[in-house]
Structure formats: structure tokens, C-alpha cells
C-alpha positions in Angstrom: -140.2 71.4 -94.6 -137.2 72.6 -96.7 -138.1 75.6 -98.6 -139.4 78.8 -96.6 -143.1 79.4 -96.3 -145.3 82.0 -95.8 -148.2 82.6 -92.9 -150.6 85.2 -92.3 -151.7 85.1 -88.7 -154.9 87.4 -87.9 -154.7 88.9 -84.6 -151.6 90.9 -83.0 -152.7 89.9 -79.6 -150.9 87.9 -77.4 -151.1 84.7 -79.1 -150.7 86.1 -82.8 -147.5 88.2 -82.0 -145.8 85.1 -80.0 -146.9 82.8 -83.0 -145.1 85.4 -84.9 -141.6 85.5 -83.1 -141.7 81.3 -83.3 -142.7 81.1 -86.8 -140.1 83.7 -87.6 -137.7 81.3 -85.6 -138.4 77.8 -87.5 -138.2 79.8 -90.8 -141.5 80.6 -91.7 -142.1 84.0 -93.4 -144.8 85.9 -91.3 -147.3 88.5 -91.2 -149.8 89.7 -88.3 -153.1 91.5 -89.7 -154.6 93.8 -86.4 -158.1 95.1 -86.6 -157.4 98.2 -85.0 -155.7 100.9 -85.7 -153.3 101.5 -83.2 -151.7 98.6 -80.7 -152.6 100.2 -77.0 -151.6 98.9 -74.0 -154.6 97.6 -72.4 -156.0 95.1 -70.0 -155.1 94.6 -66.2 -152.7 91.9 -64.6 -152.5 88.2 -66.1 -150.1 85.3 -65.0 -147.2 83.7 -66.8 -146.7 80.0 -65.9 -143.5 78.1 -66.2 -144.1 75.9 -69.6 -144.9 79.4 -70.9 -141.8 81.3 -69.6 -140.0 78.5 -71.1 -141.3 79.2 -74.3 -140.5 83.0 -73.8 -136.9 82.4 -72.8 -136.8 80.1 -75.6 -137.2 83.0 -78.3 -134.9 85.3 -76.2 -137.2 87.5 -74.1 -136.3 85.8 -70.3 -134.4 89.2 -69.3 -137.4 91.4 -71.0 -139.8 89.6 -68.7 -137.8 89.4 -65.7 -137.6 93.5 -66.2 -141.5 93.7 -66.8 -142.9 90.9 -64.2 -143.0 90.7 -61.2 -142.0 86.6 -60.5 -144.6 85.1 -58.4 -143.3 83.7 -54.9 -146.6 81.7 -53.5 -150.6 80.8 -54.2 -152.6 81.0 -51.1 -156.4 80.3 -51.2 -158.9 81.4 -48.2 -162.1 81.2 -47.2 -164.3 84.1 -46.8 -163.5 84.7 -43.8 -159.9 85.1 -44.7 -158.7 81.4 -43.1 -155.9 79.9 -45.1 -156.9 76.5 -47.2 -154.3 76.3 -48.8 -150.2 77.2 -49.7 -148.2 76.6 -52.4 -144.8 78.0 -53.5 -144.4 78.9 -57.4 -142.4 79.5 -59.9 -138.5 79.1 -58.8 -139.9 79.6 -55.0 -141.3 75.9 -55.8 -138.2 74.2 -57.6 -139.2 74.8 -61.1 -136.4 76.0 -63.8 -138.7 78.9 -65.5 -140.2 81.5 -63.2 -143.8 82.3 -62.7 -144.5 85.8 -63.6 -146.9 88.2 -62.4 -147.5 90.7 -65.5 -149.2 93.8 -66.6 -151.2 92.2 -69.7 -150.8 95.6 -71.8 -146.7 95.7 -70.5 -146.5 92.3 -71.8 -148.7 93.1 -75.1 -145.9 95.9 -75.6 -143.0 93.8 -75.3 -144.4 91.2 -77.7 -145.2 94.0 -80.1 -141.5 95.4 -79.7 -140.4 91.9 -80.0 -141.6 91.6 -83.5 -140.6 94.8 -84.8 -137.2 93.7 -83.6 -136.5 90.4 -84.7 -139.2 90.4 -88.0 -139.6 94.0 -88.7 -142.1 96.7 -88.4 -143.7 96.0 -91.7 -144.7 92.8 -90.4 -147.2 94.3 -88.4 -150.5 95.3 -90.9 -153.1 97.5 -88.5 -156.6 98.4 -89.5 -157.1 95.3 -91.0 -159.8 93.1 -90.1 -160.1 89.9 -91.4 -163.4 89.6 -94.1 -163.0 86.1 -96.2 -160.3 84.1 -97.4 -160.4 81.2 -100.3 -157.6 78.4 -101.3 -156.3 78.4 -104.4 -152.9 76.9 -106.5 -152.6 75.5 -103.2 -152.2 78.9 -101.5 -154.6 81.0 -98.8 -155.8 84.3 -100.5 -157.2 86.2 -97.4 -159.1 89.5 -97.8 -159.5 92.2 -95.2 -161.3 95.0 -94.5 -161.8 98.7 -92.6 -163.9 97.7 -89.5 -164.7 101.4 -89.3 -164.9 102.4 -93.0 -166.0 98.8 -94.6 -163.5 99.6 -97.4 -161.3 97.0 -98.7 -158.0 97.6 -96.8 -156.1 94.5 -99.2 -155.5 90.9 -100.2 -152.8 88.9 -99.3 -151.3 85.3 -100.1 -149.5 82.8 -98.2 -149.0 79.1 -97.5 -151.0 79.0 -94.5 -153.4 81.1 -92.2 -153.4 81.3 -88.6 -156.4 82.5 -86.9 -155.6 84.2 -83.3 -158.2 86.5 -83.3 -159.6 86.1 -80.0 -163.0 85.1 -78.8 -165.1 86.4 -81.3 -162.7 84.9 -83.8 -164.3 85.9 -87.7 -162.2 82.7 -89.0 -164.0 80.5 -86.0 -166.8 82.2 -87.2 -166.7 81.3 -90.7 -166.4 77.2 -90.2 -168.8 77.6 -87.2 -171.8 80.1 -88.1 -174.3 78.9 -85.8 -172.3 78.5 -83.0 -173.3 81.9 -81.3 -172.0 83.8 -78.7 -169.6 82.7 -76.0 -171.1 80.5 -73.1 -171.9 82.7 -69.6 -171.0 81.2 -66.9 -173.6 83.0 -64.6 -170.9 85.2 -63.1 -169.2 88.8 -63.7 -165.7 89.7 -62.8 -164.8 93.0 -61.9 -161.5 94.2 -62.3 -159.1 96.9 -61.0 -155.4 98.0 -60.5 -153.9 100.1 -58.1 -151.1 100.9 -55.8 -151.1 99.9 -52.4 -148.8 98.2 -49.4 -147.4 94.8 -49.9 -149.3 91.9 -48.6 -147.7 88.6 -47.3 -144.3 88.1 -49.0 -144.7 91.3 -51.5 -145.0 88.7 -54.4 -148.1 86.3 -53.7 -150.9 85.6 -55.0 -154.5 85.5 -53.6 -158.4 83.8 -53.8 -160.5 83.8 -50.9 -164.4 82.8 -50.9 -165.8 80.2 -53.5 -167.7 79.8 -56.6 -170.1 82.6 -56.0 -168.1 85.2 -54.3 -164.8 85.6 -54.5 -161.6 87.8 -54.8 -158.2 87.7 -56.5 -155.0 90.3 -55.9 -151.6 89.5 -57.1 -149.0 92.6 -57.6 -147.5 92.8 -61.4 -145.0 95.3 -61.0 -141.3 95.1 -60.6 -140.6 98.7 -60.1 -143.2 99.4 -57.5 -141.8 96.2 -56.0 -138.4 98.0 -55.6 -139.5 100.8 -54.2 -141.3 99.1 -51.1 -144.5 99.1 -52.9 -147.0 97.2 -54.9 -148.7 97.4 -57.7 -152.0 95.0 -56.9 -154.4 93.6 -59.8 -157.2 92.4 -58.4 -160.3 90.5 -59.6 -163.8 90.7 -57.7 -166.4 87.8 -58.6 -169.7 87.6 -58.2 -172.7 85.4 -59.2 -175.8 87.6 -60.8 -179.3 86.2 -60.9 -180.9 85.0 -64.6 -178.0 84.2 -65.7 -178.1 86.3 -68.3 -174.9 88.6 -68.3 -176.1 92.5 -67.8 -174.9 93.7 -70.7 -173.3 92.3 -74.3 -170.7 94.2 -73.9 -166.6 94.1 -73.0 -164.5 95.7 -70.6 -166.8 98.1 -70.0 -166.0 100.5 -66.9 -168.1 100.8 -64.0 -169.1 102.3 -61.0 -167.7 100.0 -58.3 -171.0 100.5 -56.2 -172.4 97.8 -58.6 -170.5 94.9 -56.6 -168.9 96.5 -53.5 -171.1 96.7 -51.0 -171.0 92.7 -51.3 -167.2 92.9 -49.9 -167.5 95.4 -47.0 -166.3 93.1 -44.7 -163.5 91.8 -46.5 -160.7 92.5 -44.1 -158.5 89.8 -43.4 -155.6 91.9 -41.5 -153.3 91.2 -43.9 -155.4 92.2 -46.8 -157.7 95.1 -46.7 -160.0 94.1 -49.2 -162.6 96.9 -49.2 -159.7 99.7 -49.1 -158.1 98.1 -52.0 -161.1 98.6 -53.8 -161.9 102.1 -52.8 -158.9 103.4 -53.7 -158.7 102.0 -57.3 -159.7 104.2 -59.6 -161.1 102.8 -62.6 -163.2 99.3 -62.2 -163.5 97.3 -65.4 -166.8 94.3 -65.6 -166.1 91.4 -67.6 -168.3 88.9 -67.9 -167.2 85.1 -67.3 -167.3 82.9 -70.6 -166.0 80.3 -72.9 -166.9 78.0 -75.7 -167.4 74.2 -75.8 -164.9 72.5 -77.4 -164.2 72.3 -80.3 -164.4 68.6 -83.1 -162.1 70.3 -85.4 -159.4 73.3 -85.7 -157.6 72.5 -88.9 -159.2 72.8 -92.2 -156.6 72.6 -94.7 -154.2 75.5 -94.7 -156.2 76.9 -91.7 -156.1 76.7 -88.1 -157.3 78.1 -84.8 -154.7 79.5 -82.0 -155.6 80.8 -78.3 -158.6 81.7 -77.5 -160.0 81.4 -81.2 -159.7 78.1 -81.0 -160.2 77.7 -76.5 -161.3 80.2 -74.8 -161.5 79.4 -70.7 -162.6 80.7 -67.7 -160.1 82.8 -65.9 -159.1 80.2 -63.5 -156.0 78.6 -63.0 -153.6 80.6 -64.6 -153.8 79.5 -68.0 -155.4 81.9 -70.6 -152.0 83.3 -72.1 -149.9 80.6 -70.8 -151.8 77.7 -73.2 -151.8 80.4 -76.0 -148.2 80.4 -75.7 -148.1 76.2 -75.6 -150.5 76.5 -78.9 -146.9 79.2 -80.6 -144.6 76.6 -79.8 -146.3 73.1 -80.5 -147.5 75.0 -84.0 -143.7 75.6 -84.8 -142.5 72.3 -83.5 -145.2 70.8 -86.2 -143.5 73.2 -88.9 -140.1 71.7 -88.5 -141.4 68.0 -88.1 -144.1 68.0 -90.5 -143.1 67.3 -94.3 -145.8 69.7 -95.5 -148.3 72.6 -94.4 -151.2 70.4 -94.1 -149.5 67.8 -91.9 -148.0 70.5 -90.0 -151.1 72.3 -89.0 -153.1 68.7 -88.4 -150.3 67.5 -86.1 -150.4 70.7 -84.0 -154.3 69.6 -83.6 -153.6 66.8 -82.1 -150.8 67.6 -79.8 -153.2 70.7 -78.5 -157.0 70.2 -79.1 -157.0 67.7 -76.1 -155.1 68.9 -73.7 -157.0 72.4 -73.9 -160.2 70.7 -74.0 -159.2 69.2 -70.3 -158.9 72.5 -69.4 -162.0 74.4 -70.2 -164.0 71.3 -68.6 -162.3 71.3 -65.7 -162.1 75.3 -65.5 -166.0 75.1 -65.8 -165.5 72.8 -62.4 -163.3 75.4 -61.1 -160.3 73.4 -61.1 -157.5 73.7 -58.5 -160.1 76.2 -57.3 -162.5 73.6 -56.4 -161.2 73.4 -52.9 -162.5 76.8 -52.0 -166.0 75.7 -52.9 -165.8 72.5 -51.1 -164.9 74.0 -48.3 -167.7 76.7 -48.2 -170.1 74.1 -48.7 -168.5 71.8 -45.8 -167.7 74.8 -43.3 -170.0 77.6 -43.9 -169.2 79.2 -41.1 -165.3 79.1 -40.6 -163.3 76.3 -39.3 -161.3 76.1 -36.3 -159.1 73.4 -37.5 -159.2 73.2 -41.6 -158.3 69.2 -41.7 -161.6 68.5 -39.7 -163.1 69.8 -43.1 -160.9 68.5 -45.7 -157.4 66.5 -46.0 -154.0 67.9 -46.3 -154.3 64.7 -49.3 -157.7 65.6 -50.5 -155.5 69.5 -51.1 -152.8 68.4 -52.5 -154.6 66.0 -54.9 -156.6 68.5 -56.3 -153.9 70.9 -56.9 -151.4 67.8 -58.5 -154.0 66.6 -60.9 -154.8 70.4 -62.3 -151.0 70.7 -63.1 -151.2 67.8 -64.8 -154.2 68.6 -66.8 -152.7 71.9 -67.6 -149.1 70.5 -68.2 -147.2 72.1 -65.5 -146.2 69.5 -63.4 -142.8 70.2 -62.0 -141.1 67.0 -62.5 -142.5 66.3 -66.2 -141.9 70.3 -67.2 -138.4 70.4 -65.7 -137.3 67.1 -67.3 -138.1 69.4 -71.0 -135.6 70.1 -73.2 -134.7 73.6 -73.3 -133.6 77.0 -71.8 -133.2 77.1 -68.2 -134.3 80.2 -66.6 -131.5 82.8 -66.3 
């Protein structure tokens, strides 16, 4: 498209503010509309995979993240008894030219925030503004916010197209989808925590042990601890609850970590003290699991869903900010391809509405995860040699078909044009 156009993107979370910095790049004019009133820096640890550090270091931010992250050296999963399943290096550790990063989700939130203010300017950050409506007209979006705390009118605003990153309870979802309802539960909570501890394994890997129904996650996110012969460990406990009904409606609520605990009181595998970990975090965070079915449509016109407004996943596998990131990049590829808005924004569909919809199906089967489960269901009790209960090929096709499904296989990623990792 030759002359510039304008976007307003609703949401300045992770997915609005990186669709932000590539707009800005292809030459789009952009604005990010934030319900709240101030941008905090919230949230636990999250995981960065290669095709998204590729996008990263594609708009500049590689040495950013390599000062924030922690790059990720290895995947392990265990049993419940703490019995390794399964190994796999990651990130450069596993040949690939982008890193895998372990990150702080509110650090990273930060440095996409700065990012903007940087390279776009502060003013193209509106808080307090919630989206309300929008209509088309003179082939233009007119989009209306609002106060969420006051209900006033807080301002209209114009532009060629709207971007809609607002998250799970997306209002622009919302708006072509009214009956849909709330978000699917999956029948299990995660509870999450971060604290500091000793290094476990190589001071950079990453951890599951159990299966579908119980299991925990710890990964350390934190360069500086890392430096200083500590770690900085994120750490997810998962549990199936009866009814499944979640407990409560609610959000990152905090909790009292009796509520899932006692469940993991023999968790010690030697190298990882599982019930210590948890003891000495101090705050404990409940989250129930959820997504949405996919989706027939995400485009409507000058319209379109991004990240979890359009996909939201389980939390398995990785890819919750790293496909947001892929949704950035394949949006501003369309800009530059596309001869107008419309096909711009209906090509970006179909590159993306697929390939995520792979995901949250398989995520509901707990993808590469699945070899945990089938384990636990073929060797309740422990193993004493883990190929009597399942193949060194059975593992490794698992894990190869979720990278493809998730588009991080290493020879397809690494034969990309782009950036190489510096």
C-alpha cells in the first residue's frame, strides 16, 4: 500500500504493543488504547520461542531481551516421581539461530512499553481508555471509548483500520460474537509463584513432572540472579478440581498456598525440592485453565482479532506470547503485500487462523505434553527402564510433530529469512 495509513490497536498488552512497533516499521501510523490507567508490571514468568525472538530481533530489541531473559538451555519432562521422560536442548543449546528466552512477563511488558515510547512516541500510548463501540464510515473506523471506572466518554478516534488485542475477554470479540460466553474451563487451576532459590540442573532449564491431573512447572527468568549464582524460579503448580466448575470467576487472584500444597508434599526429586520451593514463595497467584473454540472468522472489514482475542490457549507448550508475536509480524507482512486494508487484514486471516487453531486443539490434548500423561497411565507406579513403557521414537515423534504444528521446527524456522541472533 503506497500512501500511509492509520490503525488503532485496543490493548497495550503484549500483543498490542508488539503490533505497534511492526506497524510503526511497515509504515502504518499507530495508536494503542489501554483500559487502565497505569501500565504495571505484572504477571509471573512466560517463555519466548525462537520464531518469536526472531520477530523481536527483527524490530531491534535482541540485546534488550538478551539483558532481560534468561535464554533457555534444555526441556526436561518427569514423571511424578521425578524419573526423566524426556530431554531436549533449546534455543541455541539445540542449533537454532534465535534464542529461547526465559522472561519475567511484566519485565518483558516494560520493555515493549519503553519500546514504543521510543521508536513511536509516548503519545502513542492512550491509558484509561476502554474500548465501548466503533462504526465504519467514508471508509474509515470511528472507534469510541470509555472510563471503565467512571463510564464517561474518554474520546473518539478515526483510522483506516482497528486491531483488536484486548485479551481474553476481548469487547471487540465480544461485539461480532455476543453469545459466545465465557472462556472454556478446562477442569483444572494453575497456581502460580516466583521466588528465589538455588539453581537446578544446568541453572537455565526448564521443568514438568506428573501428567494431566497433577503437575508442576519451574524455569528461572532472571539474568541477574543468574550472575550472581542464583535463580530466579517461576513455577506453575496444576491441579484437576472436582465439578468442573472453576472455584471462583475471577483472575489472578492471590491465595493461600494451603489450597493446593499439601497435594505436592512429596515432591522431592533431589535435584528439585519442590515443596521448599513452594514454601518459600511468598505470594501464590490461582488462575484458572481456559480457552475458546476456534474461531470461523477474524476479519470483518477494517477489523480484526490479534493474540488471545482472537486464540486464546492453554498454557502448554510455550506458545501464548510467542503466536501473538507470529499474529505482529504476519499482520505487517500482509500490510506491505496487500494492495488495500481489507486485503491486508483478510490475508493475515488466512496465513494465521489455521495454524493457531492447530494449536488450541492440540493444547486441549496436551500437546508435546502428552508423553507425561501416557506414561502415568502406562507406568503408574515408576519405571525401571522408561523404553519398556514408551519408545525413544514414540518421544521424539510427539515432540517433532508439536513443533511443527506450532511452527518451530528447526530446519524450516532456521531456513527464514531474517536476523540472525546476535
Amino acid at each position: 500500500m503506497s500512501e500511509k495509513k492509520t490503525a488503532i490497536i485496543v490493548g497495550g498488552g503484549i500483543g498490542g504493543l508488539i503490533s505497534a512497533l511492526k506497524l510503526h516499521r511497515v509504515g502504518v501510523s499507530v495508536r494503542v488504547f489501554e483500559s487502565v490507567e497505569t501500565i504495571k508490571a505484572l504477571g509471573v514468568g512466560i517463555n519466548l520461542l525462537p520464531h518469536a525472538v526472531r520477530v523481536l530481533t527483527e524490530l531491534g530489541l535482541a540485546e534488550k531481551l538478551k539483558q532481560t531473559g534468561l535464554p533457555t538451555a534444555e526441556l526436561n519432562y518427569y514423571n511424578k516421581f521425578g524419573q526423566k521422560i524426556w530431554h531436549e536442548p533449546r534455543g541455541l543449546d539445540a542449533g537454532y539461530k534465535w534464542p529461547q528466552y526465559s522472561i519475567h512477563r511484566g519485565r518483558l511488558h516494560m520493555l515493549l512499553l519503553d519500546a514504543v515510547k521510543e521508536q513511536i512516541g509516548e503519545d502513542a500510548i492512550f491509558t484509561g481508555h476502554h474500548f465501548d463501540s466503533f462504526q465504519v464510515s467514508d471508509n474509515e473506523i470511528e472507534a469510541l471509548f470509555k472510563n471503565k471506572k467512571t463510564g464517561e466518554h474518554a474520546g473518539t478516534y478515526r483510522a483506516d483500520f482497528l486491531i483488536a488485542a484486548d485479551g481474553i475477554h476481548s469487547a471487540v470479540r465480544k461485539f461480532f460474537y455476543p453469545n459466545e460466553g465465557l472462556p472454556k474451563f478446562s477442569g483444572r487451576i494453575l497456581w502460580r509463584g516466583i521466588t528465589e532459590s538455588t539453581p537446578f540442573l544446568t541453572g537455565r532449564s526448564m521443568i514438568m513432572s506428573g501428567y494431566q491431573d497433577q503437575k508442576f512447572v519451574a524455569y528461572p527468568v532472571c539474568p541477574d540472579a543468574a550472575a550472581k549464582g542464583r535463580s530466579l524460579v517461576n513455577w506453575i503448580a496444576e491441579l484437576a478440581v472436582p465439578g468442573g466448575v472453576p472455584p471462583r470467576s475471577d483472575w489472578n487472584r492471590q491465595v493461600d498456598k494451603e489450597t493446593f500444597a499439601p497435594a505436592f508434599s512429596e515432591w522431592d526429586f533431589g535435584w528439585l525440592n519442590v515443596p521448599k520451593l513452594i514454601e518459600e514463595t511468598d505470594t501464590v497467584f490461582e488462575f484458572p485453565m481456559v480457552d475458546r473454540d476456534p474461531l470461523p472468522q477474524w476479519t470483518f472489514g477494517r477489523v480484526t482479532l490479534l493474540g488471545d482475542a482472537a486464540h486464546p490457549m492453554y498454557p502448554i507448550g510455550s506458545n501464548g506470547a510467542s503466536q501473538a508475536i507470529l499474529d505482529a509480524d504476519a499482520l505487517g507482512e500482509a500490510l506491505i503485500e496487500q494492495p488495500s486494508v481489507e486485503a491486508a487484514l483478510t490475508a493475515y486471516e488466512e496465513a494465521r487462523r489455521g495454524p493457531t487453531a492447530s494449536i488450541v486443539l492440540s493444547n486441549r490434548q496436551n500437546g508435546p505434553e502428552s508423553v507425561m500423561q501416557i506414561v502415568e497411565e502406562r507406568a503408574p507406579n515408576g519405571f525401571d527402564n522408561l523404553h519398556d513403557v514408551i519408545s525413544q521414537q514414540e518421544l521424539e515423534d510427539i515432540a517433532n510433530k508439536y513443533k511443527k504444528v506450532a511452527g518451530f521446527d528447526r530446519q524450516t524456522l532456521n531456513s527464514k529469512i531474517g536476523a540472525e541472533a546476535e
